[in-house]
N, C-alpha and C positions, 0 to 999 in steps of 0.2 A: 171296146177291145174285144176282138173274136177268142173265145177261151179255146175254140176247138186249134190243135195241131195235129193235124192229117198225118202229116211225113214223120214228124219229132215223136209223134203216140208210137206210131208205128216200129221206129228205129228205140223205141224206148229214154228217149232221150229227154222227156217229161219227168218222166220217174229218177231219171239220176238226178238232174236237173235239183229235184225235189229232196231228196237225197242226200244232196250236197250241203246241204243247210246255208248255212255265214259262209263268207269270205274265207280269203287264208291268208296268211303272210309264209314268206320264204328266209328262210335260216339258208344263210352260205359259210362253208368257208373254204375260203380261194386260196391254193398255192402252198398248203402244207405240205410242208417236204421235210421226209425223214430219213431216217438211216434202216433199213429192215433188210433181213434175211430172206432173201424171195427167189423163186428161181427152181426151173428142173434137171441145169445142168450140176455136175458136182464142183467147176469153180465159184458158184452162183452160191453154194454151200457154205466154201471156207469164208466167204468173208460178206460184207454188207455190200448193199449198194443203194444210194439213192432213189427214194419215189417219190414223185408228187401227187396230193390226193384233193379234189377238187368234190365239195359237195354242198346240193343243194333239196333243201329239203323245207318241203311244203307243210305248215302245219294249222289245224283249223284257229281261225282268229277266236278268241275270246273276247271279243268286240275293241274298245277304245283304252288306250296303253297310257292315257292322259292320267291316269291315276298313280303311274309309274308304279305296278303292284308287281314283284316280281315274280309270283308265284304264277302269276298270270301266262308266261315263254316258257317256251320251253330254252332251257339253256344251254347257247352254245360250249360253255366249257365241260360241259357232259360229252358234247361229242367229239372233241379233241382230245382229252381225254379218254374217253376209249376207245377210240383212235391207236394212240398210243398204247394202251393198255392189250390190242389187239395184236401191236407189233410186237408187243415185248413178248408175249406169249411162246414166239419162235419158230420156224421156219414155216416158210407158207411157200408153195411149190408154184401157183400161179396169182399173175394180178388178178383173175376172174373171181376168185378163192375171199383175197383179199378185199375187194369190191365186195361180195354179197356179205361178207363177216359186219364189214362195214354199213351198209343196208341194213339188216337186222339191227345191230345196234342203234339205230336211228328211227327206227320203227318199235322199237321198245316202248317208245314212251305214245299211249293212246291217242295223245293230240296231233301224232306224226300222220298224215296221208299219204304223202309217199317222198320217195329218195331215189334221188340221182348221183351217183357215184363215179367218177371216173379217177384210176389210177393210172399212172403213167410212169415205169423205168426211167430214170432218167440219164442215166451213161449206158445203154447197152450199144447203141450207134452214134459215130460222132457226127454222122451228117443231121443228125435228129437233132431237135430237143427233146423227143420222149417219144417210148410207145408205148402203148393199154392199152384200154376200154375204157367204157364206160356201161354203166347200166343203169337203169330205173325200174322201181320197184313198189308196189303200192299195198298200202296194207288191205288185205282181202275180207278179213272181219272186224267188228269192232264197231265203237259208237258213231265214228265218224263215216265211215264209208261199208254201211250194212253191204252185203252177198245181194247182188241181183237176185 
């Protein structure tokens, strides 16, 4: 096996490579839809309106789960959970707002790499079923994923 990589040394991609250590597995959770306070209009204010919140979030594997050890996952009812706990907190002016709140919470915990988040209105237009964003975010220090 040739150990030299010409292109991938060059573009650095040895070193993340390297970096990256184990595998990961992915935490989802699809189709949470709540009631929250969002919006920068002021009838957006008086009352709720429906979001749905879709996320997927990459966490470093702690190798084989055959042990069934739970300490081992990170656990999705932590982040439904604050989730929630984010909504209830009270008015959030945009879904971008609510997105990153969401990101940060998800990256709390060290074993996270990173998070994809998308929020989506879901009654603002009837010809829709939703509109947001989405974003993705990865954690920039930490054991998992060292600062280039």
């Amino acid at each position: 096996m040739n150990d030299e990589w010409p292109v991938p040394q060059a573009l650095g991609l040895r070193r993340l490579l390297e970096r990256a250590g184990a595998s990961t597995y992915k935490l989802t959770v699809r189709d949470l839809v709540l009631a929250s306070s969002i919006g920068i209009y002021e009838h957006e204010r008086q009352s709720v309106q429906r979001v749905r919140i879709n996320i997927e979030l990459f966490v470093a594997d702690p190798g084989s789960f055959a042990s069934q050890d739970f300490a081992k996952v990170l656990n999705y009812e932590t982040i439904v959970a604050g989730t929630k706990a984010i909504i209830a907190e009270g008015h959030i002016e945009l879904v971008e707002t609510l997105a990153e709140r969401i990101a940060a919470l998800c990256l709390e915990d060290i074993r996270a790499i990173s998070a994809s988040v998308a929020v989506e209105k879901l009654d603002i237009y009837a010809e829709t079923s939703g509109v947001g964003v989405a974003i993705v975010r990865h954690r920039t220090t930490g054991v998992h994923n060292p600062p280039l």
